[in-house]
VEXGU-707691 format. One record per residue (C-alpha): residue number from 1; chain; x, y, z. Coordinates in steps of 0.001 Angstrom, whole numbers. Last residue first. Layout:
SITE pos unit       x       y       z
SITE NUM    A       X       Y       Z
...
This chain:
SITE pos unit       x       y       z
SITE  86    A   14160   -4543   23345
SITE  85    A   11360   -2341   21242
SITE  84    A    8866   -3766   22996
SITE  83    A    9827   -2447   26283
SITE  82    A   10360    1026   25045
SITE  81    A    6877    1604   24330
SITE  80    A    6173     839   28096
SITE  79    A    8911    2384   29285
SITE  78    A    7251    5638   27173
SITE  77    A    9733    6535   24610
SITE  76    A   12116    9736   24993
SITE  75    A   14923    6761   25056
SITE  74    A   13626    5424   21437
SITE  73    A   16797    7416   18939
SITE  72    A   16145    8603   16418
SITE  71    A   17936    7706   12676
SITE  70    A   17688   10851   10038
SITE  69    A   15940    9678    6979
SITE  68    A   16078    8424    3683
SITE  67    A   13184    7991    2153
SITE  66    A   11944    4319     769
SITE  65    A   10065    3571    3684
SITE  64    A    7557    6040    2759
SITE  63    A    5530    8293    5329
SITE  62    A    2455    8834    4068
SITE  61    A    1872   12689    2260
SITE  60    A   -1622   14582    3922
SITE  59    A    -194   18291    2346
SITE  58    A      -8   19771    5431
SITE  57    A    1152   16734    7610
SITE  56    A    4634   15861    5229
SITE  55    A    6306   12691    6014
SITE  54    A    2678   11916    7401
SITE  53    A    2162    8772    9784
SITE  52    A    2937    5062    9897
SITE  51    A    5544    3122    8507
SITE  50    A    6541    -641    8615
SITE  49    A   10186   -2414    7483
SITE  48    A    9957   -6087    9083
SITE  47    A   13079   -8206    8874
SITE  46    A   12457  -10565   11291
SITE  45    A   14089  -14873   10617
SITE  44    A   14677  -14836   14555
SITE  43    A   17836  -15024   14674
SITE  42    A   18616  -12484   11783
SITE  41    A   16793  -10281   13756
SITE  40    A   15980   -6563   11614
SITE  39    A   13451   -4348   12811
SITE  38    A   13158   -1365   10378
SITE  37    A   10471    1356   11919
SITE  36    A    9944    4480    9163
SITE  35    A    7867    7037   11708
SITE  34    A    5460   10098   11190
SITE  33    A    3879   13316   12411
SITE  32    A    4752   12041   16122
SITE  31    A    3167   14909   18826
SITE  30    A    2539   12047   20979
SITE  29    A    -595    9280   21433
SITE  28    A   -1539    8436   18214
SITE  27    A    1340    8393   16058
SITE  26    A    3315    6543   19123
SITE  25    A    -133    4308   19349
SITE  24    A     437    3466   15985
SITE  23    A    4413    2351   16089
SITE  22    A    3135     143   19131
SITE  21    A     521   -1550   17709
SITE  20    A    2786   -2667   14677
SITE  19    A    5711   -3652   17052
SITE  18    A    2563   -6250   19013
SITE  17    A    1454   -7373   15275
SITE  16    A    5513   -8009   14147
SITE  15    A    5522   -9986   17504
SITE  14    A    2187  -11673   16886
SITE  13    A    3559  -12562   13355
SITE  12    A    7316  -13655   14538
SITE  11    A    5768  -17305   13677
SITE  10    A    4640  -17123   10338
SITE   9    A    2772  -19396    8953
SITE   8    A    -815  -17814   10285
SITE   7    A   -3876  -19546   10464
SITE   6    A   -7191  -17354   10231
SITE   5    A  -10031  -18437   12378
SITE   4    A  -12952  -19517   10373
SITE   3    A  -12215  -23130   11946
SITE   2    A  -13431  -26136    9613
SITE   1    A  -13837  -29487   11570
């Protein structure tokens, strides 16, 4: 039997999905303009760079993971943002 559903390999993908939803509804949801997320687990085999928003809202520029950055910290988070994170 042929399934059109699409098969993943990795395992950490409905983890890296569940961060990914997440990071958006930060954007979203709060007064955001961008983010640069790096989740590194060396247990779990994640090292997941993913960026969402405007490094610069006037002129429309992505965020790049490539720019350096001040780190923030998540405690002004939602709990249920913050959950994920953990």
């Amino acid at each position: 039997m042929i399934s059109c559903k699409k098969e993943t390999s990795d395992p950490n993908q409905l983890l890296i999905d569940k961060m990914k939803a997440v990071t958006d509804s930060i954007i979203t949801n709060n007064k955001v303009p961008g983010i640069v997320a790096l989740v590194v687990d060396h247990k779990r085999g994640i090292d997941w760079l993913y960026t969402a928003g405007y490094s610069d809202i006037i002129n429309k520029t992505p965020m790049d993971g490539n720019f350096t950055v001040r780190i923030g910290s998540n405690t002004d988070l939602p709990p249920e943002n913050r959950a994920i994170l953990k």
